[in-house]
C-alpha positions in Angstrom: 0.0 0.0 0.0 1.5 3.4 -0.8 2.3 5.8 2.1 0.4 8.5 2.1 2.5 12.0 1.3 0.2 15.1 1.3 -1.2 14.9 4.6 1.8 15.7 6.8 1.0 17.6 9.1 3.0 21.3 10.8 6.1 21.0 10.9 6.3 18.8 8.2 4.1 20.5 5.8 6.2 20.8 2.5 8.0 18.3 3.0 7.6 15.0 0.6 7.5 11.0 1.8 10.8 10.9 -0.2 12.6 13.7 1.4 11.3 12.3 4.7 12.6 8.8 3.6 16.0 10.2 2.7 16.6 12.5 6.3 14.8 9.4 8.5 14.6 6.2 6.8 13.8 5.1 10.7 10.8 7.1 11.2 7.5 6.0 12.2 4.8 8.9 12.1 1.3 7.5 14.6 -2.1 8.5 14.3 -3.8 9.1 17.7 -5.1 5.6 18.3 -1.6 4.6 18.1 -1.6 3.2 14.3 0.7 3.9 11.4 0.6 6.4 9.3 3.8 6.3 7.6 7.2 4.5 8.0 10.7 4.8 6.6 11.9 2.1 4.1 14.7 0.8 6.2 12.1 0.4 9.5 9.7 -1.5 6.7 12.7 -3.8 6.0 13.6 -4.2 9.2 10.1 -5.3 10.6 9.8 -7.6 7.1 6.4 -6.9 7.0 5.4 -5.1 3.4 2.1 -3.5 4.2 2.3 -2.5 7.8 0.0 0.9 7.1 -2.6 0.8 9.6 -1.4 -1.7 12.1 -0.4 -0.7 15.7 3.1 0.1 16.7 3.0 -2.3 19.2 2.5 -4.9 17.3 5.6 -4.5 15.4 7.9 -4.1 18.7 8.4 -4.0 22.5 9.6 -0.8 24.3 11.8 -2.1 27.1 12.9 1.1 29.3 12.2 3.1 30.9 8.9 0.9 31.1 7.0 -1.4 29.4 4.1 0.5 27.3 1.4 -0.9 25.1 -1.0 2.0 24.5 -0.1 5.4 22.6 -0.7 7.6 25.4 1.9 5.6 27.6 4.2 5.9 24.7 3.6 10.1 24.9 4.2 10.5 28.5 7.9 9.8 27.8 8.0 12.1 24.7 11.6 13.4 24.5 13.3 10.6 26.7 15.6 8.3 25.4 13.7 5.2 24.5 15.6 1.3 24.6 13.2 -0.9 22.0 13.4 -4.1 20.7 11.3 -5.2 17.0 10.3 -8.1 17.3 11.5 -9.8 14.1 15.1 -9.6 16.0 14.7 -9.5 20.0 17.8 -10.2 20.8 18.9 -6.5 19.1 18.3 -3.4 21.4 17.5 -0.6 19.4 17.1 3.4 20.6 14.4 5.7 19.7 12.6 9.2 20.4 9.0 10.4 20.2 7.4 13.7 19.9 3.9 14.7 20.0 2.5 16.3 16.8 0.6 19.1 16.6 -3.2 19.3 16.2 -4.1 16.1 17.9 -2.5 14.3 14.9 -0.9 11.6 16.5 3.3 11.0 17.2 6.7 10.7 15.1 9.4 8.4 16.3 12.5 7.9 14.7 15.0 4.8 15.6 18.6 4.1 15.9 20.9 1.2 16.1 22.3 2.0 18.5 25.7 0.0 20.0 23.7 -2.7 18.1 24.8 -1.2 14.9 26.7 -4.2 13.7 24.6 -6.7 14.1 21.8 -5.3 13.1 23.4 -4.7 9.6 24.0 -8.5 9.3 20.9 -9.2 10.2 18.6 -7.1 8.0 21.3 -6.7 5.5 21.5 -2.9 5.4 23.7 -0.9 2.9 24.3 2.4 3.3 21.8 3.4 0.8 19.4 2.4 4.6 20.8 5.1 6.1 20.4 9.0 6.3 23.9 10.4 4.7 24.1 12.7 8.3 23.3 9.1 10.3 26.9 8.3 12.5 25.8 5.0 12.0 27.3 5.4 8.1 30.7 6.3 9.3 30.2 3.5 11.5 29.4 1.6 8.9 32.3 2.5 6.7 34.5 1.8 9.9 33.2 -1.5 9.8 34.0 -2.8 6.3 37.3 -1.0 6.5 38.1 -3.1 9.3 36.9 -5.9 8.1 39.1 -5.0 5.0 41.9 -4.9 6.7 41.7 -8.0 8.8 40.7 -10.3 5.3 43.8 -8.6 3.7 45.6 -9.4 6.9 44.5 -12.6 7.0 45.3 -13.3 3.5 48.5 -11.7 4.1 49.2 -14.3 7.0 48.6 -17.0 5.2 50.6 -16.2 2.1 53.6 -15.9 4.8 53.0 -19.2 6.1 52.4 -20.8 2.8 55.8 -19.4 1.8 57.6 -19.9 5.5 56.0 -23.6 4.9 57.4 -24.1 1.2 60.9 -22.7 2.5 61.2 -24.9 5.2 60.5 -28.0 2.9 62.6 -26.5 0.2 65.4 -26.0 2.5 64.7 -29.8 3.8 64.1 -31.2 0.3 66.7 -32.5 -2.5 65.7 -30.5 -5.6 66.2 -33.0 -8.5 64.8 -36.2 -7.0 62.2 -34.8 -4.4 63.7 -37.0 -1.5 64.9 -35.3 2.0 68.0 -34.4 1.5 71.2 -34.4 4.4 70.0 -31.6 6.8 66.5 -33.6 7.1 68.0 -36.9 7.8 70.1 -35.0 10.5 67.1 -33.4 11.8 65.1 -36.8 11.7 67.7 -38.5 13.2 68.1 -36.3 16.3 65.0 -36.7 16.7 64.6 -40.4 16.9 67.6 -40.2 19.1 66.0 -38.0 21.6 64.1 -40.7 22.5 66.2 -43.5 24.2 63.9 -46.5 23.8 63.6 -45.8 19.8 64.2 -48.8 17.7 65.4 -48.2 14.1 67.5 -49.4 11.1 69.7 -47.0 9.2 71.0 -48.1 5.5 73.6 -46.2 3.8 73.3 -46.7 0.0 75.8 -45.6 -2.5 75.6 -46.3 -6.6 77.4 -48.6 -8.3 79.0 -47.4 -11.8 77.1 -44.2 -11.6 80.2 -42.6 -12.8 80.2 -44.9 -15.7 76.7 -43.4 -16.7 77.9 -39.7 -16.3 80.7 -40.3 -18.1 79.8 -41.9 -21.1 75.6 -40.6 -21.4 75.9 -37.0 -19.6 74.7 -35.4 -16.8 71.3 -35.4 -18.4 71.4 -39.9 -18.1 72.7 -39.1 -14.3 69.7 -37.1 -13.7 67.2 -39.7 -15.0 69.1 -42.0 -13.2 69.1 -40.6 -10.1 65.3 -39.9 -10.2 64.6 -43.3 -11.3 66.3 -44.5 -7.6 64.5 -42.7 -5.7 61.2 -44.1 -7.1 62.5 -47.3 -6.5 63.5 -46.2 -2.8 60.3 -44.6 -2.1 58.5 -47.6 -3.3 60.0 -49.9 -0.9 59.6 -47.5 2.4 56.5 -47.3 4.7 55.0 -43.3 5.7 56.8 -42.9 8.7 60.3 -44.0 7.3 62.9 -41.3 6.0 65.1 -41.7 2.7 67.2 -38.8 2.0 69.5 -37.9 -0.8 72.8 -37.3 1.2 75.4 -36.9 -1.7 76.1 -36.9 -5.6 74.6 -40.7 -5.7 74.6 -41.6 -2.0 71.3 -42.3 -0.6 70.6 -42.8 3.6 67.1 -44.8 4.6 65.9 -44.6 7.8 63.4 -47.1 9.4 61.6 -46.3 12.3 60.3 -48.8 15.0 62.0 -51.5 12.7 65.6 -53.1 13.8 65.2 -56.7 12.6 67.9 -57.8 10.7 66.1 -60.1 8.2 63.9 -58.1 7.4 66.0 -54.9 6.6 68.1 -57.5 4.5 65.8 -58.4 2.5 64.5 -55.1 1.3 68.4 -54.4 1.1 68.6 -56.9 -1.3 65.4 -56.4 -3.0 67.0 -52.7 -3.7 69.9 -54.0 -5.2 67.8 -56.5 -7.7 65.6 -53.6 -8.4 68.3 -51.0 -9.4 70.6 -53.5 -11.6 67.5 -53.6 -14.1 69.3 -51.4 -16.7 66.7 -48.0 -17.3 66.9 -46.2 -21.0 67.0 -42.8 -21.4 66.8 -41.2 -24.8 67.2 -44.7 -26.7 70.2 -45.4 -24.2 70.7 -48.6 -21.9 72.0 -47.0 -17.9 73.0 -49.9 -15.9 74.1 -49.4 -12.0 73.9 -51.3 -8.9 73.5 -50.2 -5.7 76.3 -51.1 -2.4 74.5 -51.0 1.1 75.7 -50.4 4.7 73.7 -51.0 7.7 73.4 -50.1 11.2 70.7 -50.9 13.9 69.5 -49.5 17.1 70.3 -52.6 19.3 74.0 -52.3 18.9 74.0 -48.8 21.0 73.7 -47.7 24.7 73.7 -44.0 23.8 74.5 -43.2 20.2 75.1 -39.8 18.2 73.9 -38.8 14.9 77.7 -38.8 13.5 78.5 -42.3 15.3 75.1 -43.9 13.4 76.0 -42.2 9.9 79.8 -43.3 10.5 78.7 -46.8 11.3 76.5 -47.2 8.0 79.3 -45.7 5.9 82.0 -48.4 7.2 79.4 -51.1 6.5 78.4 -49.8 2.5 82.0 -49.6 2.3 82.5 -53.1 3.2 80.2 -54.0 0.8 81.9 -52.2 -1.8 85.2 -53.8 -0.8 83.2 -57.5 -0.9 82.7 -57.1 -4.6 79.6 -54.3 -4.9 76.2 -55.1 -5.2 76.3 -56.2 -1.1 74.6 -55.6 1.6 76.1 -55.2 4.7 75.7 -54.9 8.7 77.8 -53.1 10.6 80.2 -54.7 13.5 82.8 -53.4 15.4 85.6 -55.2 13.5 84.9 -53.2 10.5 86.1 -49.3 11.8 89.6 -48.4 10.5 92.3 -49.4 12.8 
């Protein structure tokens, strides 16, 4: 139903329902029996009630202080007090408000604020600023509001980009470049860890290529490359989640295996690596053929190991497989450190 807009009474003669819109899009002008006359838009979107011409006030909310009032003249004995209301498509919101007597005997005008409820009351109506009269505080409020919130998504985006990239340079730092494996500072790091704890059990394999030189030599760095990324396939294939296999050197490779220190086991995934990597690959129409010379160490020959003592131990063991012919697997004992 349209609002009526050439009966307003002194003052507001000569003044349009639009311009009255524009200054107080909260108003709500009362005939004497208490009903509505006329509304703002945003108090009509606010009550979500399209044709609310005629109906009471006190339908449409609650006054809650200084007292509870149901009955126009009530509402005009606290003319020019500072009103706390609630409407009741949102109680939970406490709104502020004002009314004034009109002259004549022609009823009331209030006009509403939000109030400290400013905020939520724009998320729950969905106001824009085009809901608000261009002198309202509540606009610069408003604009406070989305500036903030600006700033903290921008912030929050910015935080994450920094720990996106702090995240991707801490695995680049702990990550071999050409074949994706960790490289020696994560082995380090993964071994001090399993160290810290004393009743860890663990194998640790050092691996070094056989005839990798060969390869270089005679195919190019490009053949070394393939190579090298075709081991660590391999050595990724035969490793559970929790276990570690770094790229340590040129063509030297270190496997840790966590909460695993039997023997007969670890030698026969030893040996299964060194069936697996003498299968010649072919890169560019060209046969590579390695094999692969082990060394390892277990957690039951220590008391109280160190990261170097563990790594020194593998290397004396792959070392001894070397010496044994290549293409060995080897476990460490005492008898085989340098003299």
């Amino acid at each position: 139903m349209t609002s009526p807009q050439h009966i307003l009474p002194d003052p507001l003669v000569g003044l349009s329902g639009a311009a009255l819109d524009r200054l107080m899009p909260l108003h709500v002008w009362l005939s004497p029996k208490g009903q509505i006359v006329r509304a703002g838009p945003t108090f009509r979107k606010m009550v979500r009630e399209a044709d609310i011409i005629g109906g009471s006030i006190f339908d449409l909310m609650k006054l809650k202080r200084p007292r509870l009032v149901s009955k126009l003249p009530d509402l005009m004995a606290l003319q020019g007090q500072r009103l706390t209301l609630m409407l009741n498509t949102a109680p939970h919101l406490t709104l502020r408000g004002m009314v004034v007597a009109l002259p004549g005997d022609s009823g009331a005008f209030m006009n509403i604020s939000l109030g400290v409820s400013f905020a939520e009351a724009v998320a729950e109506w969905h106001l824009t600023l085009r809901d608000f009269s261009p002198c309202d505080q509540t606009v610069d409020l408003l604009y406070l509001r989305e500036a903030s919130a600006l700033t903290s998504h921008e912030s929050r985006m910015l935080t994450e980009r920094l720990e996106a990239a702090r995240i991707v340079a801490e695995q680049q730092a702990l990550t071999d470049t050409l074949t994706g494996l960790a490289n020696r500072r994560a082995m380090d790091t993964a071994l001090a860890r399993t160290l810290s704890n004393p009743q860890a059990r663990y194998g640790l394999m050092h691996m070094d290529l056989d005839y990798f030189k060969r390869v270089n030599d005679t195919l190019g760095h490009a053949a070394g490359d393939h190579v090298l990324a075709h081991v660590a396939k391999v050595l990724r294939s035969e490793v559970r989640r929790g276990d570690i296999v770094a790229r340590v050197g040129g063509d030297e490779f270190v496997l840790l295996f966590r909460d695993c220190d039997d023997p007969d086991l670890l030698d026969r995934i030893a040996q299964r690596l060194i069936r697996r990597l003498e299968q010649p690959t072919v890169f560019e129409g060209k046969t590579c053929r390695i094999s692969a010379s082990i060394g390892t160490t277990l957690s039951s020959y220590y008391t109280k190991p160190t990261v170097d003592q563990l790594l020194s131990d593998a290397d004396q063991a792959l070392y001894a497989s070397k010496n044994r012919g290549r293409a060995r697997h080897t476990f460490y004992t005492p008898d085989l450190a340098p003299g």
